[in-house]
Each structure stands twice: as structure tokens, then as C-alpha cells.
C-alpha positions as CSV (number, residue, x, y, z in Angstrom):
1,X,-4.1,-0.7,10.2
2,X,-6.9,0.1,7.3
3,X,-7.4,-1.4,4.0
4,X,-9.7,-0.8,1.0
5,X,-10.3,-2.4,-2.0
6,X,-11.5,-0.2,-5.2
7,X,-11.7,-1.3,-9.0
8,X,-11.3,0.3,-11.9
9,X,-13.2,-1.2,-15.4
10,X,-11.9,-0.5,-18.8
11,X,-12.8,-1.8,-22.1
12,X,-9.9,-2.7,-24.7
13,X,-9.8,-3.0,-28.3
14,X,-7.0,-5.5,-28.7
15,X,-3.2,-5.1,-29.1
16,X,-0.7,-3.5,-27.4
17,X,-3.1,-0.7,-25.6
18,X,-1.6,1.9,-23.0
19,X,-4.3,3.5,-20.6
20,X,-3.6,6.0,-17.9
21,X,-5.2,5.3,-14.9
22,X,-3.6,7.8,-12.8
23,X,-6.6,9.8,-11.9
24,X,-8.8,6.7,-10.8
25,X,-5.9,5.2,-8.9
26,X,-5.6,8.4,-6.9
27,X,-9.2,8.9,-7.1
28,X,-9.1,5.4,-5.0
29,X,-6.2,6.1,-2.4
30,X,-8.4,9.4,-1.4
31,X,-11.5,7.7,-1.0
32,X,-9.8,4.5,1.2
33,X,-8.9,8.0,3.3
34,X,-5.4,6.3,4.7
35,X,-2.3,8.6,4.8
36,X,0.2,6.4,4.9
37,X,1.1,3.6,3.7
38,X,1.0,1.4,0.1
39,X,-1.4,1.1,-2.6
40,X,-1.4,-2.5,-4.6
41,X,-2.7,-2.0,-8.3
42,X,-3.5,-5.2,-9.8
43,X,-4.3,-6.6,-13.1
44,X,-6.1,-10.1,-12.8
45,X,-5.1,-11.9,-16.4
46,X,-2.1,-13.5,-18.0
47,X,-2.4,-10.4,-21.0
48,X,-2.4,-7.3,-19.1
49,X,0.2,-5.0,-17.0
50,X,0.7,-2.6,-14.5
51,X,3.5,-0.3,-15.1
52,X,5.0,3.7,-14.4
53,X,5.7,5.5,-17.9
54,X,5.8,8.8,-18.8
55,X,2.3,8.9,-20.7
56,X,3.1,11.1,-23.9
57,X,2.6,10.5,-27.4
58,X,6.3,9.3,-28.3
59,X,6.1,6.7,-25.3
60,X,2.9,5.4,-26.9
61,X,4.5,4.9,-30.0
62,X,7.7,3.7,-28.2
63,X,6.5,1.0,-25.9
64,X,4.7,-0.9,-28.7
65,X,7.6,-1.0,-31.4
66,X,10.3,-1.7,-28.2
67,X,7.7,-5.1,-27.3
68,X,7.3,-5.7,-30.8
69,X,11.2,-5.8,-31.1
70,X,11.5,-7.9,-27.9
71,X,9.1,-10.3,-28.1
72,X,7.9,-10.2,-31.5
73,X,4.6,-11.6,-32.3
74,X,5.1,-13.2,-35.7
75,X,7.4,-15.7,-34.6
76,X,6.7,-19.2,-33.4
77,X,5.2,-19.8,-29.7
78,X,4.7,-23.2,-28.1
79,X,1.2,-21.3,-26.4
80,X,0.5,-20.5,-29.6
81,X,1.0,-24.4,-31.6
82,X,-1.1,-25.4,-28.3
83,X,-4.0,-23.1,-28.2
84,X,-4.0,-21.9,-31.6
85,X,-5.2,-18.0,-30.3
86,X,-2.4,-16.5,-31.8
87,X,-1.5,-14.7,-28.6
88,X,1.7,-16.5,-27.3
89,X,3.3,-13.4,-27.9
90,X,0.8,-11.6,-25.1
91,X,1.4,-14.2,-22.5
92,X,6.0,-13.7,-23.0
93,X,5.2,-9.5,-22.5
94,X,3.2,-9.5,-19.8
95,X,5.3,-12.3,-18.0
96,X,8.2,-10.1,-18.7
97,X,6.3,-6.5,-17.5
98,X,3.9,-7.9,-14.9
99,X,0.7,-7.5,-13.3
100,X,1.1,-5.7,-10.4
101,X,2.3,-2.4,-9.0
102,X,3.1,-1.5,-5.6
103,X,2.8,2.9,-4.9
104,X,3.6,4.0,-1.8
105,X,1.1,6.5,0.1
106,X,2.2,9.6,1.5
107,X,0.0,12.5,3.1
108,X,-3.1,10.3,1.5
109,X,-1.5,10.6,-2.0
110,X,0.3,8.3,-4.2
111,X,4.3,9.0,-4.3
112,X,5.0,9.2,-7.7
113,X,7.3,11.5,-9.5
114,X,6.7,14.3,-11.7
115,X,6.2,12.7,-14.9
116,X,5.6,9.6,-13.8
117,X,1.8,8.1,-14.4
118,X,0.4,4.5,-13.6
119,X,-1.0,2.7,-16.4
120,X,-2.7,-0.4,-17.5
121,X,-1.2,-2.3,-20.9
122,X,-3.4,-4.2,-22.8
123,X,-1.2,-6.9,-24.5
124,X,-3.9,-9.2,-25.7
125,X,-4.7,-10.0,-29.2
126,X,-8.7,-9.2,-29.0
127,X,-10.6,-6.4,-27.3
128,X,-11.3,-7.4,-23.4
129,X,-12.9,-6.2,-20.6
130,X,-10.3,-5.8,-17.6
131,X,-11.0,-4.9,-14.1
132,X,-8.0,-3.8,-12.2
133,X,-7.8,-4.0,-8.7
134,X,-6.5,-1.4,-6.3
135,X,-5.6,-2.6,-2.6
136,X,-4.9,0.2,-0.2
137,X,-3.3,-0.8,3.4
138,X,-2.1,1.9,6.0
139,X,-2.8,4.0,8.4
């Protein structure tokens, strides 16, 4: 069994921030050179996520206004009263979407589906600088 380890480094400018990161995750899973098997994609952080979406212009607009609705960020948060950073909100959506992503690896490609793209979602209130973390294991 192989593994490899690539990274991918974005800068954010704050808010809720969708980046597709399809092409470097790919980009990774050819260079690890295993066929088969599963490739990890990890967000270190409490304010980020790893999702699938279909990466089009409505879904940008959608997935901002749906978190806004679920988890909405002018209401009270006990982070917030605690820390005072105003970004309780980021902590409850990227506890609730997660930072991680599992892809299986098939012919040296990542399985996904026709519209389907992995991406990275800022949720933090400032800009940051993220490095995500791509494990690939297989054969």
C-alpha cells in the first residue's frame, strides 16, 4: 500500500468564501501515481470546510443565504460572549459541514460525478490563509 501527502494553499478574504479546488485535488491524486484507492482532503481549522457542490453561480449565491438562514450570524453565541471575535457563527457551520472529505480513487482519478466539484468553504469572519491537506492511500 502507497500514500502521499500534497497541500494546497489559498488565501481568503473573509466570510462565507466557496473555492474550487477540483483541479489541484486531482492535480494531487495524479502525482501520488496510485490507481486505486481513497484520497482524504482536509481542512486543518475550526472555520473551514470540505464539501461536493455543484460549483455554479446560483450555488454560490445559494450556499451563503441557506447558512445564513441556518445558522445566522447576528444572533447571540456563547463563543462569541467568550472570545469576543464575532465569529461564533463560523465555528456552528463548519461543525455542522465539516472538515474533511473522503473521494475514492479509481483508474488514478478521483470518482466524482458529473457536476460534482470538491471545494474548500471559508466560513471565517476575516481573511485567512488555509492550507488543505490532501492524503492519498492505495495501490
Amino acid at each position: 500500500m502507497a500514500v502521499s501527502t500534497g497541500r494546497i494553499a489559498l488565501e481568503t478574504k473573509g466570510g462565507v468564501e466557496i473555492q474550487d479546488i477540483t483541479e489541484d485535488v486531482e492535480a494531487i491524486v495524479r502525482k501520488s501515481g496510485i490507481q486505486d484507492g481513497i484520497a482524504n482532503i482536509f481542512i486543518p481549522g475550526s472555520t473551514g470546510a470540505i464539501t461536493t457542490m455543484e460549483y455554479e453561480p446560483g450555488l454560490i449565491e445559494d450556499i451563503p443565504a441557506a447558512l445564513e438562514r441556518l445558522f445566522p450570524e447576528g444572533i447571540r453565541y456563547q463563543h462569541h460572549e467568550r472570545w469576543h471575535d464575532g465569529n461564533g457563527h463560523s465555528h456552528v457551520r463548519a461543525s455542522f459541514l465539516k472538515p474533511s472529505l473522503c473521494i475514492l480513487v479509481d483508474g488514478g482519478r478521483p470518482v466524482l460525478g458529473t457536476w460534482q466539484q470538491i471545494v474548500f468553504i471559508e466560513l471565517d469572519n476575516k481573511p485567512r490563509r488555509r492550507e488543505i491537506i490532501v492524503k492519498v492511500v492505495g495501490e
